[in-house]
Structures are given as C-alpha cells and as structure tokens.
N, C-alpha and C positions, 0 to 999 in steps of 0.2 A: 676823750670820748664822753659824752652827755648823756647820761642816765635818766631815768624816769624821777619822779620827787620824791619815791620809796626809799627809807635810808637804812630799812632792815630791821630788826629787833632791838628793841632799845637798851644801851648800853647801862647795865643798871648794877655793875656787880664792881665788888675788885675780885682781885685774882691773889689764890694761895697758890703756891707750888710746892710738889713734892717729887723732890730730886732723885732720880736713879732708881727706882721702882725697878724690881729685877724678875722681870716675868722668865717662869720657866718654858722649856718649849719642851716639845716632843722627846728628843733625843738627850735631854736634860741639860743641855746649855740654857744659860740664860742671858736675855737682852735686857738691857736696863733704858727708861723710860722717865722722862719727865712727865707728870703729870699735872696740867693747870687747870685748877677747877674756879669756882664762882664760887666770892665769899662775899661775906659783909662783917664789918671790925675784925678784921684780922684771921676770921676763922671760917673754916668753908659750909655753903649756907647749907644745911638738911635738903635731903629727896633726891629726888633721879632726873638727870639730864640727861638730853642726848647725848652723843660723843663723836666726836672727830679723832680721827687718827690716821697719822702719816709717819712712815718708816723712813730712815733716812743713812745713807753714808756717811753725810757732811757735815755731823758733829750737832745734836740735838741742841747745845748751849749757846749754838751761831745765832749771832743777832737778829736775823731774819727772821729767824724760828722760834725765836723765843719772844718776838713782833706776834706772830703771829698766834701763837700759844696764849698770847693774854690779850689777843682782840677778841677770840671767841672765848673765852671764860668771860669775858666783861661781857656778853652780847647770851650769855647765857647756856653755854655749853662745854665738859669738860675738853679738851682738850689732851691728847698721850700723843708726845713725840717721842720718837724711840730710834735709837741707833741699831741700825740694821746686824746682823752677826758679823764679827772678827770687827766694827767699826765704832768708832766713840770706845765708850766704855763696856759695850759688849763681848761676851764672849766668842767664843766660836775662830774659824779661819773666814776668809772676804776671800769669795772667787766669786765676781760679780754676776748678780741676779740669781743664780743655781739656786737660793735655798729659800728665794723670800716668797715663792706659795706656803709650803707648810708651816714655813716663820710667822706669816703672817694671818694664814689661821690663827694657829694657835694665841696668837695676840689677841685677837678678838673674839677669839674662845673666851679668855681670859677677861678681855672685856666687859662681855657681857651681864660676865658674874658676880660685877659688884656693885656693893649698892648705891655708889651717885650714877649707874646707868641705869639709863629708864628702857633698856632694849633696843633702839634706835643708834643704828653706827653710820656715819657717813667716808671717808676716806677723802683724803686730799694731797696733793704732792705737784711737785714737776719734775722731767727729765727722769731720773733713778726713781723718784720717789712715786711719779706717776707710774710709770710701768709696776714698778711691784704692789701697786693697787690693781693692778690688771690679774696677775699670776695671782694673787691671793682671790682675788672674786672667782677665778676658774673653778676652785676649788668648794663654793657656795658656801663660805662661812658665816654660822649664825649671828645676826643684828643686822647683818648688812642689807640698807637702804637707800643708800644716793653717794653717787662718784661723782669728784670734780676732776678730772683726768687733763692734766696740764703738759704740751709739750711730749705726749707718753709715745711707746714702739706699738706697733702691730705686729710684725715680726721681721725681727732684728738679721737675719742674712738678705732681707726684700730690702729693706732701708736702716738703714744707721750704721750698723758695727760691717755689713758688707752690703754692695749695690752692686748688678747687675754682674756679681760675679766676683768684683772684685773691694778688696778690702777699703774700710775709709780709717787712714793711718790716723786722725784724730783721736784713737781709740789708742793708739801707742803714748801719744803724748796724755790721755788720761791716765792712762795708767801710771806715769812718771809722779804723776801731779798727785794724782789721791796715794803714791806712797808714802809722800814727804810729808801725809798727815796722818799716816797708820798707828797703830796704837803700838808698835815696837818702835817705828822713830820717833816719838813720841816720849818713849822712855829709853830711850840711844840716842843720847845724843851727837856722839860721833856719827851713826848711822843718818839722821838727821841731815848733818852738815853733807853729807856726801850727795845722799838723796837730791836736798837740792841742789847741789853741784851740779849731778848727773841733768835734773830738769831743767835749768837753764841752758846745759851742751845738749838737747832735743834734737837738734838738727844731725847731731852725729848718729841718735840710734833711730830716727825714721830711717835711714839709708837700707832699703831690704837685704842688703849684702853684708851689715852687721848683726842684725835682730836673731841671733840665734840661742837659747837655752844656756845658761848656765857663765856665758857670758856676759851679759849686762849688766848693771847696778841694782836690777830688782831682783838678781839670784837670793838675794838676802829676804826676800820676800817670796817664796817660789810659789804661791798660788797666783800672785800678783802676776810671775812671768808667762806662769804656766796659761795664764788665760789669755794674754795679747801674744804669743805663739799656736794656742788653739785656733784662735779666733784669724789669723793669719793663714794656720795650711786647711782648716776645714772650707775649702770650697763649694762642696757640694753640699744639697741642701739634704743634710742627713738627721736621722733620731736627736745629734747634740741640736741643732736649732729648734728641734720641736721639742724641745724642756720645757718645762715652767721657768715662767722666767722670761725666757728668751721671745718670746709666743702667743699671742693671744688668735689670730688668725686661724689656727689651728682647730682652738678650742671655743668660736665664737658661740655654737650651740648648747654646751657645758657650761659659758660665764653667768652670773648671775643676773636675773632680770631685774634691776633699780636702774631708775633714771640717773642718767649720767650726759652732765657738760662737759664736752671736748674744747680745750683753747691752742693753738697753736699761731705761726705767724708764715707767712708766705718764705721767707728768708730764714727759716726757724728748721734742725735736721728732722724735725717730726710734722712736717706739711702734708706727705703724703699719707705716714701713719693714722693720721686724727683725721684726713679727710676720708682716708676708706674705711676707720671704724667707726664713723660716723654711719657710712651708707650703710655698712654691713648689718650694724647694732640696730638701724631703726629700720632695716627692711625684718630683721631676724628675733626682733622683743618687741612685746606688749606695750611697758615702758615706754617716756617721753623721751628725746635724745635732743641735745642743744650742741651747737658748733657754730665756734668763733673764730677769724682767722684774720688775724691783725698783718702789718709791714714788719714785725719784731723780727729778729733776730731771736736767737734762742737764752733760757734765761729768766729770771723774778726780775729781776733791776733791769732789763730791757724794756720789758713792757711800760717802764714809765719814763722812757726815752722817745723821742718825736724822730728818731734818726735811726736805719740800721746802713753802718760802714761807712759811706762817704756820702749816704744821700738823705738828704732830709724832706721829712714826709707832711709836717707843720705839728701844730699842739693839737689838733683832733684826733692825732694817731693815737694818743697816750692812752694807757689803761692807767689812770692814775689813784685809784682806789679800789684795787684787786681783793684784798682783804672783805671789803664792804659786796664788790661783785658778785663771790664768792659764797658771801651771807644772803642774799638773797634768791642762791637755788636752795641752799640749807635750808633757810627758815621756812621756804616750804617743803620740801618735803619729809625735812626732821621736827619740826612745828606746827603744821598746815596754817601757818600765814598767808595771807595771800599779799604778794607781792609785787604780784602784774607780771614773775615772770614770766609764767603760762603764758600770758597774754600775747607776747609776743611773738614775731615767725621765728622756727627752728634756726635759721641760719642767721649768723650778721659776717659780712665780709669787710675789707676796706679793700676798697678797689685805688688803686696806685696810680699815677701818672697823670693825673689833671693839675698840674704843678708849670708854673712858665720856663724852667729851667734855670734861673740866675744862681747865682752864686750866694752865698748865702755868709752871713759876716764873720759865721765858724767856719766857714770855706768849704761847704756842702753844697751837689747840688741839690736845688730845691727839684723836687718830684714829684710832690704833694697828693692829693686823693682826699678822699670822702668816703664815711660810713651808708651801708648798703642792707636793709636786713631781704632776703629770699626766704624762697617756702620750701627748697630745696636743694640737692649738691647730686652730682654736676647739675645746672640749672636747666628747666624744661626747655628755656628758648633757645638753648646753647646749636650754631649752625656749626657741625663740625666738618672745617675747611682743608682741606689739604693744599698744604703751599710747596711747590715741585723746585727743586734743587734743578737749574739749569746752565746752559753752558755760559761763561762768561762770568762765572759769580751772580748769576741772577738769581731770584725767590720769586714766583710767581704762582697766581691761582691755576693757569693754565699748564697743561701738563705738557712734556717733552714728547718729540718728535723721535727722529735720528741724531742725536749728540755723541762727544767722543765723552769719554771718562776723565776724572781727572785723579793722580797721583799725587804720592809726596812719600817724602822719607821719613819712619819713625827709630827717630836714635834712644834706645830705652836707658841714654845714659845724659840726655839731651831733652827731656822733660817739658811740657807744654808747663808754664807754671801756673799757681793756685791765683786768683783774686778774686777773691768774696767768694759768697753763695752761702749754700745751707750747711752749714758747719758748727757745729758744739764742740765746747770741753777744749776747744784750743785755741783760742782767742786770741792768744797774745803770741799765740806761733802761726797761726793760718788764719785769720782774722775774718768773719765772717758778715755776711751783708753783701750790699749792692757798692760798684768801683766800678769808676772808668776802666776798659778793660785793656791795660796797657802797665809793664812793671813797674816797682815801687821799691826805690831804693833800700828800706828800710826791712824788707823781707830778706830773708837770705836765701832764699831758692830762687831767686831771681837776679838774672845775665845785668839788667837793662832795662833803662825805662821805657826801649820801645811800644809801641800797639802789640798787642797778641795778631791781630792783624796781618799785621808785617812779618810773621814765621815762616818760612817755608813748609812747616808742618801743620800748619790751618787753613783750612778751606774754609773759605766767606762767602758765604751766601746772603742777599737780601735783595729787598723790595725795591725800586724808585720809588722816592719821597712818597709818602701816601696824601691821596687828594682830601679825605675827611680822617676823622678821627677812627679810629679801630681797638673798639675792647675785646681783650684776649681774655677769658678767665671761665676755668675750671683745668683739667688732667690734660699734659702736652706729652704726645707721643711720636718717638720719630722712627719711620720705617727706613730702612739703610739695603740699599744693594750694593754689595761692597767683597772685593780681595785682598788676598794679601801674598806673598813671595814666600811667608813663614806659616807653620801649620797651627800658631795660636797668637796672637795679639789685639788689644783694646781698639774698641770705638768711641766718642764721649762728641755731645752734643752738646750746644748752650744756647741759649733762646736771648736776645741781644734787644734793646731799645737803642737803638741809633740815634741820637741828635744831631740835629746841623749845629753846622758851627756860626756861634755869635760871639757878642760882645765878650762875656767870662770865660769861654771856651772858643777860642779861636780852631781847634782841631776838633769841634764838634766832641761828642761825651757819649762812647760806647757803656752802655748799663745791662750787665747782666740780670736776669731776669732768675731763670733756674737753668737744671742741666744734668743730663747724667750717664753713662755707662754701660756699655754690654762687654764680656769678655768674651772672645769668641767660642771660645771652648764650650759656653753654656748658650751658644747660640740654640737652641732646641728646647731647652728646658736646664735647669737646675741640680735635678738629681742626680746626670751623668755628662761627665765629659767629652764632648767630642771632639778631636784634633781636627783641623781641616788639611785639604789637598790642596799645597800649596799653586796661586794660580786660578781656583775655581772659586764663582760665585755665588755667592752665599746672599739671604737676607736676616736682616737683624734688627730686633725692634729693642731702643733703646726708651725708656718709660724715663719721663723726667718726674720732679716735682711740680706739684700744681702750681699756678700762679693769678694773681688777677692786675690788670693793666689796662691802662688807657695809652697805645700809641697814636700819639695828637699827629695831627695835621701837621706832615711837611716832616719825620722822621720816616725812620726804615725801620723795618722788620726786618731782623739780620738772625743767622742760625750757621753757629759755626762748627765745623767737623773736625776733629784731628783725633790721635790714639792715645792722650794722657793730659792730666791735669792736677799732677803732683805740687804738694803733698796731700792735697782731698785723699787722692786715691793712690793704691800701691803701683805701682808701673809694672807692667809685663815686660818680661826678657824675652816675648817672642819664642821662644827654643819650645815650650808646649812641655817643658820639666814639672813634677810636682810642687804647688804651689809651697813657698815658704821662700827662706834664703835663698838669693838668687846665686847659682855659683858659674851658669852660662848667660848669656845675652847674647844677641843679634838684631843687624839693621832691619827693621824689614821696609820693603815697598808695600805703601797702601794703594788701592784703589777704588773709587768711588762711582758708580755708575749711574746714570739720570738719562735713559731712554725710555723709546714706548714700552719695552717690555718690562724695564727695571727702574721705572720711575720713580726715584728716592723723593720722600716728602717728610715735610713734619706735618699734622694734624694740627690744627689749631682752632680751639673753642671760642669759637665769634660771638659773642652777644648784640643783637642787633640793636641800633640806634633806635631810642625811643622816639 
C-alpha cells in the first residue's frame, strides 16, 4: 500500500530501556512494564515526551514489541509495554479481559505522573491488546488523547468469543495456547511439557462432549478453565458480557472523546467490530474517526502478507510499514504535526476480486483488488439488493412466486466443516482466510476432499454467470424463513464468489467470502431463550461480516445455508438442553422456505458501476 511522501517524525533518538518497572494498581498488585524511552549516548534525553502505551498478554519481551517499543523512542516518544495481570512477569490471576479497565487506568494514572510525560498518552495494541484500550478509555483515564485500535471487540457475545448465539470454539483452542505460556508453566516445567501436549491433541477437547470443568489439562490453571466454560454455557446476553472488558458497545457514550484509527481486514474476527465502532464513534464524538479495512487475515505479521489462506491479493495488499502508519496519526495529534493525515477521507478500504484468477507459483489463487479511499461506511451509494433464494438452487433479484421448500438432515455429530473465514488465535487448527470451499486433507475435522457443495446438508443457492461485473461491499444480512423437527438448532450462511472453471482450476474455484450464524433459541433477541414448536415457521435473520468484492463477469453469486460449520462454531445437539457439555443430541430435519410470503433473501450492498 503507497503512502503519501510524509515519513513522520524524524527518527533522531536511540533508545534506553528500563526493564520490569512494576506499577502498582488499585488493589495492590503490581504489573511490571518495560519502559523505552529517547536517549542520546547512552542516557535518556531530559523533558517530557508524549507516551504510548499498550497492555499485553503475549509477553512484553516478544520481538514484535520490543520492534516496536524502540521505533517510537527513536521517532521521539516514551514507549510502556506492560504485561497485563497474571501474564509475563505480572502479578495477579489471567481471566481474560475482566480486569484491564481499572488495570489500565491505573497505568496511565501512573503514567502521567512522571516526568518524561509531557501529559499526552496515546494507546496502541492489536486483538487483546486493542480491546483493552477500549475498557480502559470507558473509564476516562487521565492523558488520554488518541487510539490506534487494531483488530479490537465491540462486544464480544455480538462477534468474537460468541456469534449469533453460538460459541466460536477458537476461543477453546486460545485458551490451550496462551497456557503453555503462563507464568506457572513457565516455572513447571513438567506442567509445561504436558500443556503443550495437551495443545497439539486440540482436537480431542474442541469435542463439546469433553469440555467440562475439572476435567481437562487447564484444571491446573482454573481461571484459565473457568473462563472458556463460562464463555461456553453463558448464552444469553447477560450483566457477564456487559463487563468491562468484554464491551464497549455498551458504554459508547461513557468512552472517551480522542481521535481514534480503527484497522481491521475483511477476513480478519474483528470486521464487523471495527466497522460498527467506527460508525457508532463518529456519529456519537466530537473527535476525528479513521477506518481501514485491508484482505488481512487477523494478526501484526499478516498485514505485511499479499495472501489471506489460499488466495492471493498482489503486493498492493501489504501494510508493509505499520510502525511508520501508525506514527503518523501520533505525530499529529500527540505532536500537531501535520502529516496530511487529516487530509485524507475517513475511510480506505481494499476492494477484492479485480484479480484474473490463475494460479499463482505459490499455488494461490490470484484474486487481486485495489485500494479505495470513501467519505463513509456503509457507503452513501450503497443500492441495498435483495437476492431471493429460489427453487432449483437459483439466487435471483427477482422474488419468488409459489415454490415448494427445501429440506436436509442435520446430523449434530456429522458437522458441516470449517474452511477459511474470519478466524483468530487458531491458525494452525482452523486456518483462517479465503479457500476453495471443498475439504482438505490436512485438517482433521474433515471426511473428504469433496465440495461442501456436494453435502446433503448444504443448500446452494446462486446467480447464472453474471453478464457485468458486480461489487458487493458494505454489512451482508440474510433473512431465513426456515423449520425445524427439533425445538432448538443452528442456521449458518456463507456468501460464496464462484469461478468458472479454467485452465488452473478445472472444477472452477468456490471463494468464500464471509458468513455467519443464528441459534434458534435467540431467534428474537439475545436476552432470552426461546425453544420453538417443533414443525412451525419461524424467521431468522443471520448478520454476517462485512465484506467488499468485485464479482467479475461470467462468476456467480452463490449463498449457502446448512445448520453448522464446525470447528468456527460449537454445534448444537438440537435437544434445546442448557447450553454447555452436550450429554443428549438429535437428528433434526431442517426446512428452508422461499415463497411470496416467506421470501428467504440475503441483502446484498451493491455499489454501482462508475
């Protein structure tokens, strides 16, 4: 990606470090902190700089962070990475996110009150580290004047840790992973050796018919367990998700007015988060608001990859100097430099799919795109289309007549499987990104390299070839009139780019797009459960992630329906039991309706041809 010829503040310092700085907090734990500041021969220079600081799980000493700790002391500003409570070197117990509002106050309490701060705090992080920039701003802690919000939650039961009801087991497998770095196996190392034992046999405790307390390998960790079983049987949207921490949705009118850049990637778990606290923060603050939404995948080391999963997007995709990006929101509004980035429109997206399709010599396909800056999100010209689910597997503008319904069996032990999509923290178990959507040996939730296609338990919907091009981008929502045999079970959507088949792909190249989930039970809302009557018709509106795309001339618009797409998400037993360990299941029969009355559609944001 090609930047303006601003390269930011001039890099004029070296960098002293002062290791393990051990800020007290509230409750009298203390977090220890690396601190880098601006020196010259050796010794750090006199006066007050502004200050960045970002909180982190993943060990303040990781190379990434300590990159980045001495690009801004060189570039003129201290720098405090700090390991979050119960992680690194700090003290405390780790039950993720609960305690990093008032932790993180208190940080920048602390902050503020010494003397290389000149007053001016800005905050910076991704994924863990973004969000609890969020819970600490709720809070209005003093200095605080400009967010770079990377990848962050809006709130965490709407998207990340649960969607549309139901769990995203991703969340099991981080928990596996950030134990085998905890600061007791760390200093156990039997405990250690087992840990990772335990994470590489992942596949045995995603199974929701193992996952129960006191049982698995993180007993020896019990906040560690006790939080990926909360986060499991709390379904509803209750007090525990409106924590700090957990939340910022909640408390948009309580967060602090500083300008704040949102960066996230279309393929990335926080698409939907960063697009709607985007909208929300600049309809609701004074404040500038900036939002970027790259083809990434989720992740620091993604962003300076040209590829998320199997598809490759070219070298324009890259954010290849994030660090430098990143100094020129600082430098103005921690400096009042002027850096041009006012200058620019609030939005840049990369729109996807202007790519010829070949094969590419890392054996990607190419998909390609091109950067886009807008004035807004969803965009003013956005024509929002409804494409109607018709008989025959068709997808059409025009809506349905009299058609029959169509069925399929969901076997809850018989799993639609995972390939690609918006997936964090599991990578190397549920691999995340755009894939032909057809299995992969290499996975173990999967039978077979068939098409997903070819299931009996997916319904395919799509377009004939399209005669011009067609760009899709902004929020994809699908309306569902739909049954079921059983009085609770999943819906799950996926928004598909079809290829014809050519010379590298002979069977043509299904590309997921985005996708996502309703549980039936919260068909109505969130707060409360409702069983259904098994047999009656219900509607369901399943909210995906955003996306933006160009489907070219001569593919399809494809949108396919079935009730699971495990491991993303936890599988329902159908039986309408309190969620957690499954001890019953059942077949159920789905049904799917597309007549005049129950005209099932996805919505799809057309941008029209210039």
């Amino acid at each position: 990606m090609r930047e303006t010829p601003y390269q930011g503040s001039a890099q004029s310092f070296d960098v002293v470090v002062e290791r393990n700085v051990f800020i007290p907090m509230r409750d009298g734990v203390r977090l220890a902190a690396d601190i880098y500041r601006p020196a010259l021969n050796g010794r750090p220079v006199p006066g007050r700089f502004p200050v960045l600081v970002e909180r982190t799980p993943y060990d303040k000493s990781n190379l990434e962070l300590v990159s980045t700790g001495k690009f801004f002391a060189r570039h003129g500003y201290v720098a405090v990475i700090q390991d979050v409570r119960g992680r690194g070197l700090s003290g405390g117990d780790w039950y993720p996110f609960a305690r990093e509002a008032p932790d993180g106050y208190d940080t920048l309490d602390w902050v503020v009150r010494q003397e290389w701060c000149n007053g001016r705090v800005g905050t910076i992080g991704l994924s863990y580290t973004a969000s609890d920039q969020h819970a600490l701003a709720i809070l209005n802690p003093p200095g605080l004047a400009a967010m770079f919000v990377s990848e962050g939650m809006s709130n965490y039961h709407k998207c990340a840790m649960r969607q549309g009801g139901a769990m995203e087991l991703r969340f099991v497998v981080y928990a596996f992973r950030m134990a085998t770095t905890s600061p007791e196996a760390m200093r156990n190392r039997a405990l250690r050796e087992m840990l990772v034992d335990a994470y590489h046999k992942i596949h045995h405790w995603l199974k929701p018919t193992l996952f129960r307390p006191g049982t698995t390998p993180l007993r020896h960790l019990p906040t560690y367990e006790q939080w990926v079983f909360d986060v499991l049987t709390h379904g509803e949207y209750d007090d525990y998700w409106k924590q700090y921490g957990y939340n910022v949705e909640e408390y948009y009118d309580r967060h602090a007015d500083v300008p704040i850049y949102f960066l996230s990637g279309w393929y990335d778990t926080y698409a939907r988060a960063s697009t709607e606290n985007f909208v929300e923060f600049s309809r609701r603050k004074r404040s500038p608001m900036r939002l970027i939404m790259g083809p990434w995948v989720h992740g620091v080391v993604t962003l300076r990859q040209s590829w998320s999963g199997d598809v490759e997007f070219g070298p324009d995709a890259i954010l290849d100097d994030y660090d430098g990006f990143r100094l020129r929101w600082f430098d103005y509004w921690l400096k009042g430099l002027d850096t041009g980035v006012m200058d620019e429109p609030p939005v840049r997206i990369f729109v996807m799919g202007t790519g010829d399709g070949h094969k590419t010599p890392e054996g990607r396909l190419f998909h390609g795109g091109y950067w886009r800056f807008e004035q807004e999100w969803p965009l003013a010209r956005t024509r929002w289309t409804p494409y109607y689910l018709r008989a025959g597997g068709r997808l059409t503008p025009e809506p349905p007549n009299e058609e029959l319904p169509d069925s399929f069996l969901f076997n809850p032990l018989d799993p639609v499987p995972t390939i690609g999509g918006s997936i964090s923290a599991a990578g190397d178990v549920i691999p995340p990104g755009g894939f032909d959507q057809r299995g992969r040996r290499e996975l173990f939730y999967c039978k077979d390299t068939a098409p997903l296609a070819t299931r009996p338990d997916v319904l395919v919907f799509q377009t004939d070839p399209l005669p011009e091009d067609v760009e899709v981008t902004g929020p994809i929502v699908v309306r569902l009139w739909a049954s079921s045999s059983t009085v609770d079970t999943d819906f799950t959507a996926k928004l598909i780019d079809v290829y014809p088949p050519g010379e590298d792909y002979p069977d043509g190249y299904a590309l997921n797009l985005t996708d996502g989930i309703i549980r039936a039970r919260y068909r109505n809302g969130f707060e409360t459960a409702e069983l259904m009557e098994p047999g009656r018709v219900y509607e369901f509106t399943i909210t995906c992630y955003p996306t933006s795309n160009v489907f070219k001339k001569g593919h399809r618009i494809r949108l396919d329906i079935s009730s699971s797409n495990w491991p993303r998400f936890d599988v329902n037993p159908n039986t309408g039991d309190p969620l957690g360990p499954i001890g019953r299941w059942q077949v159920a029969v789905n049904t799917v309706y597309h007549d005049r009355n129950r005209p099932s559609h996805v919505v799809l944001p057309i941008i029209p041809r210039e």
